[in-house]
C-alpha positions, 0 to 999 in steps of 0.5 A: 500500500502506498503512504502517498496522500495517507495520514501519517502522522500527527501531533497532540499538544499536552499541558504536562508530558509526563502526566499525559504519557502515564495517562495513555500507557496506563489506559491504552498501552502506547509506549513513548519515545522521548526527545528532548523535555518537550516531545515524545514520539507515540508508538503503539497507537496504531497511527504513529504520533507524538505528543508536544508541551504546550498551552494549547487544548484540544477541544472540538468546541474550539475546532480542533480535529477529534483524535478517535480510538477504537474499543473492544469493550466501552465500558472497560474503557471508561472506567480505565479512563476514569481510573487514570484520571481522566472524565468522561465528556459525552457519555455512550451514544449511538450512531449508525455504525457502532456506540461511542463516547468523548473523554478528557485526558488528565490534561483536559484534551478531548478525544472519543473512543468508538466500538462496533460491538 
C-alpha cells in the first residue's frame, strides 16, 4: 500500500508530558519515545504520533480535529479512563455504525473512543 496522500502522522499538544504519557500507557498501552523535555514520539497507537508541551487544548468546541480510538469493550474503557484520571465528556451514544463516547485526558484534551460491538 502506498503512504502517498495517507495520514501519517500527527501531533497532540499536552499541558504536562509526563502526566499525559502515564495517562495513555496506563489506559491504552502506547509506549513513548522521548526527545528532548518537550516531545515524545507515540508508538503503539496504531497511527504513529507524538505528543508536544504546550498551552494549547484540544477541544472540538474550539475546532480542533477529534483524535478517535477504537474499543473492544466501552465500558472497560471508561472506567480505565476514569481510573487514570481522566472524565468522561459525552457519555455512550449511538450512531449508525457502532456506540461511542468523548473523554478528557488528565490534561483536559478531548478525544472519543468508538466500538462496533
Amino acid at each position: 500500500m502506498t503512504q502517498h496522500h495517507k495520514i501519517n502522522y500527527i501531533e497532540i499538544p499536552v499541558k504536562a508530558l509526563a502526566s499525559s504519557k502515564a495517562f495513555f500507557k496506563q489506559v491504552f498501552g502506547w509506549s513513548f519515545v522521548d526527545y528532548g523535555d518537550d516531545y515524545a514520539a507515540i508508538t503503539g497507537a496504531g497511527i504513529d504520533g507524538g505528543l508536544y508541551s504546550s498551552d494549547k487544548q484540544v477541544s472540538t468546541k474550539k475546532g480542533s480535529v477529534l483524535v478517535v480510538l477504537y474499543s473492544d469493550d466501552l465500558v472497560q474503557t471508561q472506567k480505565a479512563i476514569v481510573a487514570a484520571g481522566g472524565s468522561i465528556l459525552v457519555p455512550t451514544f449511538e450512531f449508525p455504525g457502532g456506540k461511542r463516547f468523548h473523554f478528557c485526558d488528565v490534561n483536559d484534551n478531548e478525544y472519543a473512543v468508538w466500538s462496533d460491538k
